[in-house]
C-alpha atoms as a printed R data frame, in Angstrom:
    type eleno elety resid chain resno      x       y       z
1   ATOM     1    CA   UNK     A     1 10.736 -10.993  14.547
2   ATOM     2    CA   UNK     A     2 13.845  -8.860  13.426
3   ATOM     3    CA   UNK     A     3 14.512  -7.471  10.096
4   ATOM     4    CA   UNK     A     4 17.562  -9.625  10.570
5   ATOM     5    CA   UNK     A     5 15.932 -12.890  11.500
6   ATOM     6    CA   UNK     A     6 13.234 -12.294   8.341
7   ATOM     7    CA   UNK     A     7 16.467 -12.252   5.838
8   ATOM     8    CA   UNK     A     8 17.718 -14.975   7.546
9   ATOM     9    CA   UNK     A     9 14.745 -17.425   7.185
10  ATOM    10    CA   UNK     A    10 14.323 -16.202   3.632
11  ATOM    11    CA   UNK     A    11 17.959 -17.048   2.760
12  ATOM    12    CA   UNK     A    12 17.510 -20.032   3.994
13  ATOM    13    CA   UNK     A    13 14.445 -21.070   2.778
14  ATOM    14    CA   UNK     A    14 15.711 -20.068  -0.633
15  ATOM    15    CA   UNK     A    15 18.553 -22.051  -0.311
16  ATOM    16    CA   UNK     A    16 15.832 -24.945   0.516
17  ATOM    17    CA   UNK     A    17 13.554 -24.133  -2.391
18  ATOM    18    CA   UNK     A    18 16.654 -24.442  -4.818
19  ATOM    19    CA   UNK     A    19 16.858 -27.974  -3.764
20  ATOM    20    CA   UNK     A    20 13.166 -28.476  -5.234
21  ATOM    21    CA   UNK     A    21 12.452 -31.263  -2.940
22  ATOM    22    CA   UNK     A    22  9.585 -29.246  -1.439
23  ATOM    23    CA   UNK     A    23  7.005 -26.946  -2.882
24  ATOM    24    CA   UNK     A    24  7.148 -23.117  -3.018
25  ATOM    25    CA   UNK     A    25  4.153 -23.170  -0.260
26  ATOM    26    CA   UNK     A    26  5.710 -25.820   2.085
27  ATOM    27    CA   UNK     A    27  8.588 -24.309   2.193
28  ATOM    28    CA   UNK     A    28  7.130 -20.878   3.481
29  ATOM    29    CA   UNK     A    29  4.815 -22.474   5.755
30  ATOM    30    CA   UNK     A    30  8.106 -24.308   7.077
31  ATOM    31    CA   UNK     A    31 10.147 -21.409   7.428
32  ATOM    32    CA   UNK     A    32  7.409 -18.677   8.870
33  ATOM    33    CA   UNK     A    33  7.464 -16.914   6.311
34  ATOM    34    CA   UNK     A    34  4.656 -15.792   2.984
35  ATOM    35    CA   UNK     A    35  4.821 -18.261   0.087
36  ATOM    36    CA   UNK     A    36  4.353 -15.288  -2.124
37  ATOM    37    CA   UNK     A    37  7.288 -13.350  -0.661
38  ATOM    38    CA   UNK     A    38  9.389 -16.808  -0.498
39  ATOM    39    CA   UNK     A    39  7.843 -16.658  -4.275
40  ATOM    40    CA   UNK     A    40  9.171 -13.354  -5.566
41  ATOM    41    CA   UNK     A    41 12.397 -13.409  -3.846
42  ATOM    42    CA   UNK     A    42 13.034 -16.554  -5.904
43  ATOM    43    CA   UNK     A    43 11.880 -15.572  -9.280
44  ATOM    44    CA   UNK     A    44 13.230 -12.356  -9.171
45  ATOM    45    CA   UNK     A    45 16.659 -13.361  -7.976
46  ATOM    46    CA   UNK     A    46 16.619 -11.323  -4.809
47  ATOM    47    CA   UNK     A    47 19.242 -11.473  -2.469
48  ATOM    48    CA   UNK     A    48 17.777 -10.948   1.374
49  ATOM    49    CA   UNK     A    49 21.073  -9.222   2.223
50  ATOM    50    CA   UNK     A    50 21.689  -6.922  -0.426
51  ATOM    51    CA   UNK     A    51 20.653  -3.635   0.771
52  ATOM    52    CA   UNK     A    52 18.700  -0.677  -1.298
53  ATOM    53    CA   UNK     A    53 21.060   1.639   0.123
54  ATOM    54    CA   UNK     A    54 23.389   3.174  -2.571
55  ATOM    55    CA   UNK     A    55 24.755   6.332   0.339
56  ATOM    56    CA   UNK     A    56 26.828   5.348   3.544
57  ATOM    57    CA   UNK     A    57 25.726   7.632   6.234
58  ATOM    58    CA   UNK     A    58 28.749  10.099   5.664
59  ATOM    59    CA   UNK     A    59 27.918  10.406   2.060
60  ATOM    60    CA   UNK     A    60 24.403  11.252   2.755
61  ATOM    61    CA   UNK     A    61 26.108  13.903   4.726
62  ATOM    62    CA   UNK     A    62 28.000  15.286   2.084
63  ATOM    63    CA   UNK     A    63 24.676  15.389  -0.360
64  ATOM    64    CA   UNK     A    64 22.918  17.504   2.763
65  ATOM    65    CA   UNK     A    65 25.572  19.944   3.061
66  ATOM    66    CA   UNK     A    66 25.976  20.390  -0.509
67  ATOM    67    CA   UNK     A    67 22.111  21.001  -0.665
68  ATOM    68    CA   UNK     A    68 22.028  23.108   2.336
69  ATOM    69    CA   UNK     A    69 24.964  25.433   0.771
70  ATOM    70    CA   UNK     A    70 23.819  25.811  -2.454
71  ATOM    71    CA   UNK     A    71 20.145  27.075  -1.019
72  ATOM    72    CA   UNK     A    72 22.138  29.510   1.636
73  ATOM    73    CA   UNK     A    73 23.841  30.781  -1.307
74  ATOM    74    CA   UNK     A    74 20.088  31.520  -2.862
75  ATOM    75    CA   UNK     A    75 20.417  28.496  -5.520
76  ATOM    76    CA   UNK     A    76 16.834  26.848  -3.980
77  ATOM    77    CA   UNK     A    77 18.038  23.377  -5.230
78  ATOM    78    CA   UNK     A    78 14.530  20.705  -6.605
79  ATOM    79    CA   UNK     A    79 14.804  16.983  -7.324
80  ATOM    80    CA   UNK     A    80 17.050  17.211 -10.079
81  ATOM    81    CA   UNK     A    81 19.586  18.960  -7.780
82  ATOM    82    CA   UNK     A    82 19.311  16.348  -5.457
83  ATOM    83    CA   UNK     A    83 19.930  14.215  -8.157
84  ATOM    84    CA   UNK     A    84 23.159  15.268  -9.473
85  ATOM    85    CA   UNK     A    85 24.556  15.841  -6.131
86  ATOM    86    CA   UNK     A    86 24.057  11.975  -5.011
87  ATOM    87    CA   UNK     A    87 25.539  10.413  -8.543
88  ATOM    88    CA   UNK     A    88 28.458  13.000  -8.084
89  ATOM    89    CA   UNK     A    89 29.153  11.593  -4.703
90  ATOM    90    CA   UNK     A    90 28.193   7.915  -6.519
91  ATOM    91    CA   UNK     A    91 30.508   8.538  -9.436
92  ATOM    92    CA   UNK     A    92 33.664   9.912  -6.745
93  ATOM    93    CA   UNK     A    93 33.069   6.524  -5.303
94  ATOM    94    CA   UNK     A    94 33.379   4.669  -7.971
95  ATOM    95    CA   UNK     A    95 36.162   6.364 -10.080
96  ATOM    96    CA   UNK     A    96 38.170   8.400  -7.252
97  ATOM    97    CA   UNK     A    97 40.911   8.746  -9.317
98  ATOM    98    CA   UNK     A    98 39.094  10.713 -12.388
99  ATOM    99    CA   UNK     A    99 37.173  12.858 -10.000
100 ATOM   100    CA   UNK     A   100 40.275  14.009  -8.047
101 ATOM   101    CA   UNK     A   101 42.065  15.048 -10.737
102 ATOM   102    CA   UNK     A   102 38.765  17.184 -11.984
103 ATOM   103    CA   UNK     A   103 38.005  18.550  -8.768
104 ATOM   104    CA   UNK     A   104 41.134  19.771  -8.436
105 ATOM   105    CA   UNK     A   105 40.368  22.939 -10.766
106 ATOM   106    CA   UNK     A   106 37.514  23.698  -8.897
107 ATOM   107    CA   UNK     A   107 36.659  24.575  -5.126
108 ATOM   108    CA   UNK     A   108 35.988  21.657  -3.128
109 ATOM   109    CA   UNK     A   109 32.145  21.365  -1.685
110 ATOM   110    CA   UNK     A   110 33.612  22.077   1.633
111 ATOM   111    CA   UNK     A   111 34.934  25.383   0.937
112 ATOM   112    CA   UNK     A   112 31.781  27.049  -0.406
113 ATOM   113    CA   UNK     A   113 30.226  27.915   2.627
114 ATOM   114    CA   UNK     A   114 33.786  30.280   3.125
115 ATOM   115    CA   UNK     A   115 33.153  32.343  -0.390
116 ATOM   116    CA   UNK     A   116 31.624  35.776  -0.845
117 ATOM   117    CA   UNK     A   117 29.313  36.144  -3.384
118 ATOM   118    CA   UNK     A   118 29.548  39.261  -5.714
């Protein structure tokens, strides 16, 4: 079975348990599907199709390069680096405007790996 198909069932065997015709463990057996997972995902409030992801792909891109310039420079970057680099990216989503205007006084990520160092 698909990751897609698993949501699937899950939504709709949430949208079943809501109801409350049927137990928690009918349900599950029903739809396939754990009656502790069915369990969680309805105390919790979990929504099968919200994803963890916070990055698109080209965002995780921009995070890499930034890491990957800052250690050619000889700035070895750690977790915290990391970090910072993702909720800058996560904050220029967010509030594009504010982060424009800021960048502007600096160099953009993109033209760091141009610069000399002195």
């Amino acid at each position: 079975m698909s990751s897609s198909e698993r949501r699937e069932r899950i939504k709709s065997a949430l949208a079943e348990a809501v109801l409350g015709q049927l137990s928690v463990r009918s349900i599950a057996k029903k739809w396939g599907i754990k009656s502790s997972t069915l369990h969680y995902n309805q105390t919790h409030n979990v929504s099968p199709t919200k994803s963890n992801q916070y990055l698109t792909h080209t965002e995780e891109e921009i995070v890499i390069k930034d890491c990957l310039t800052a250690s050619k420079r000889g700035f070895p970057f750690n977790r915290k680096y990391v970090e910072n680099a993702i909720m800058a990216v996560i904050r220029e989503k967010e509030c594009p405007k504010i982060t424009q205007t800021n960048r502007s006084r600096r160099m953009p990520l993109q033209d760091l790996t141009n610069t000399q160092l002195l």
